[in-house]
N, C-alpha and C positions, 0 to 999 in steps of 0.2 A: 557817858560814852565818850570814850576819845578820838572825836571827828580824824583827827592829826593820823593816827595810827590805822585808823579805819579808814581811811580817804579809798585805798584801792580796791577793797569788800566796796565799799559803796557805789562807785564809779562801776565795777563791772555788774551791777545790779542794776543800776541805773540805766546806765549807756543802753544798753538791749534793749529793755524798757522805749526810751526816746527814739531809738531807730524803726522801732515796728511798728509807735503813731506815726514817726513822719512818712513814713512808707506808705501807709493806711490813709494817710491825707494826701499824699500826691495821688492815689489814686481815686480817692471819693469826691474830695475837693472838685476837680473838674466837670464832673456829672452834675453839680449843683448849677454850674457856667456857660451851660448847652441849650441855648434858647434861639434856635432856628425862627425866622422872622417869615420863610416864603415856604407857602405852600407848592406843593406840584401834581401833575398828572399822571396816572400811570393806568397800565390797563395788564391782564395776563389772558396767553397765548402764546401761538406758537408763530411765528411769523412767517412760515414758509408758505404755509396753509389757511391761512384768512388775511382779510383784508387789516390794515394796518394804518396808524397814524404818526404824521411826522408834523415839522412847525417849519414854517416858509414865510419870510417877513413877521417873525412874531406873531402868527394864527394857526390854528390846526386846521390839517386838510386831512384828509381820505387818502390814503395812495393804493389801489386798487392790488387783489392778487395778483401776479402775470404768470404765476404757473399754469401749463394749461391742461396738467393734469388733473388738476382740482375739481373735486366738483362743484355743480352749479349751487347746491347750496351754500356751499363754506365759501366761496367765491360775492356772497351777496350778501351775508354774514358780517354785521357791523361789531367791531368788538365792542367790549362792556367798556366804558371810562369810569374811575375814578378818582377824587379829588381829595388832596390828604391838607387836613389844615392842621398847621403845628401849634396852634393855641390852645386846640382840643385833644390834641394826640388821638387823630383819628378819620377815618374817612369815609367818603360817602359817594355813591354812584352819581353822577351825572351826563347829562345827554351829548349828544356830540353839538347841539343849536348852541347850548348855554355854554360848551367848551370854548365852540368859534370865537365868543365874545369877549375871550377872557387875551390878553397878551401875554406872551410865553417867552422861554429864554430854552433853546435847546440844548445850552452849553452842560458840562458834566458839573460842573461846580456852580452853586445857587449865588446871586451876588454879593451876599453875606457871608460866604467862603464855607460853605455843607457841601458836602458830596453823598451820595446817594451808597451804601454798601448790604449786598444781601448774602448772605450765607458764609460770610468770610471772619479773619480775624479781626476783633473788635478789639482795639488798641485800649489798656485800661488804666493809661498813666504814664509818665516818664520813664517809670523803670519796668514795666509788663516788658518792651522790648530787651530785655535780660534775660529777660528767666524763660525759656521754652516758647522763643519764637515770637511771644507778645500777645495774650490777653487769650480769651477762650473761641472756640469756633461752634456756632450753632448753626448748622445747616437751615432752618426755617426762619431765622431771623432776618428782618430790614431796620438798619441804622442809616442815620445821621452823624457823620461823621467833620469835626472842624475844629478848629481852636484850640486843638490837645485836648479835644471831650468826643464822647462818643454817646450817642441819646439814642436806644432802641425804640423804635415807633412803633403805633399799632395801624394795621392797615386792612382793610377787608378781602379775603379772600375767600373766593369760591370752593366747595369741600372739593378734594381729588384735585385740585390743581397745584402742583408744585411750583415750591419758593420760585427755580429755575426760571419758568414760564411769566415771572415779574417784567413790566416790559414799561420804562421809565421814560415818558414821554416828551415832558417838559416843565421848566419852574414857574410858576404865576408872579409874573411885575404886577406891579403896582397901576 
C-alpha cells in the first residue's frame, strides 16, 4: 500500500474516527472526577403550608407556619428531614434532635464548589453547551453539579411527592 498516495483516504477515515473519542471523553471523562465530599439536608414539602426549617448561626431551627389559614394540624406538623451522604450515594431520614447537632452552611454552593440541581439541564461536558442547549433534562432528577462534572444522586423520596416539592436545607461542615 502506498501510504504517500493514500495519505488523504486515510486522514479522512481517521480524523472522524479521533473526533468522536475525543468528544466521547470530554464528556465521560468528567463523571469519573465528581466526588462531592459534604453531605446535606433536605426535606419535601410545600412551604407555605407547614412548618419549615432554616440554618441560623450554623444549626437548624424550626421557623413556624405564620399563615393563619392553615390548619391546626399542618401547622404542628414537623416536616420529614433527610440526610444525604455522598460516599454512599444515598440517603436517610433523620430527626430534627440529631439534625440540631449537626453544623450547617446555608450557602447555595457546598464548600467544595457543588451546587445542588433538580429537574434542570444537566451540563454533560465542554461541548453539550453546543448542541441543543447543553446536556438532557430529566424532570425527576437531583444532581450535584461542579468542577465541569455533573453526578446524579439518589435520594429518598416519598411516593406522590414531586421532585418540585425538594426543599434543600443546608450542607453538613465538618
Amino acid at each position: 500500500m502506498d501510504w504517500k498516495k493514500n495519505f488523504p483516504l486515510i486522514l479522512g477515515l481517521v480524523l472522524p474516527v479521533v473526533m468522536v473519542l475525543f468528544i466521547a471523553g470530554s464528556i465521560l471523562v468528567p463523571r469519573f472526577f465528581a466526588n462531592p465530599a459534604y453531605g446535606f439536608l433536605f426535606t419535601w414539602g410545600q412551604n407555605s403550608v407547614r412548618n419549615t426549617y432554616d440554618v441560623q448561626g450554623g444549626r437548624l431551627i424550626l421557623v413556624p407556619v405564620s399563615n393563619a389559614s392553615v390548619r391546626r394540624e399542618a401547622a404542628e406538623e414537623m416536616p420529614r428531614l433527610f440526610r444525604y451522604d455522598p460516599l454512599k450515594d444515598e440517603s436517610e431520614e433523620i430527626s430534627f434532635a440529631d439534625a440540631q447537632r449537626l453544623t450547617l452552611s446555608k450557602f447555595a454552593a457546598s464548600p467544595d464548589g457543588y451546587v445542588i440541581r433538580t429537574g434542570n439541564y444537566y451540563n454533560d461536558g465542554i461541548f453539550s453547551g453546543l448542541f441543543y442547549g447543553g446536556g438532557y433534562r430529566d424532570y425527576n432528577a437531583i444532581a450535584l453539579e461542579g468542577h465541569g462534572a455533573v453526578k446524579r444522586i439518589t435520594v429518598s423520596r416519598p411516593d406522590s411527592v414531586s421532585i418540585y416539592n425538594f426543599r434543600f436545607v443546608g450542607w453538613i461542615l465538618p
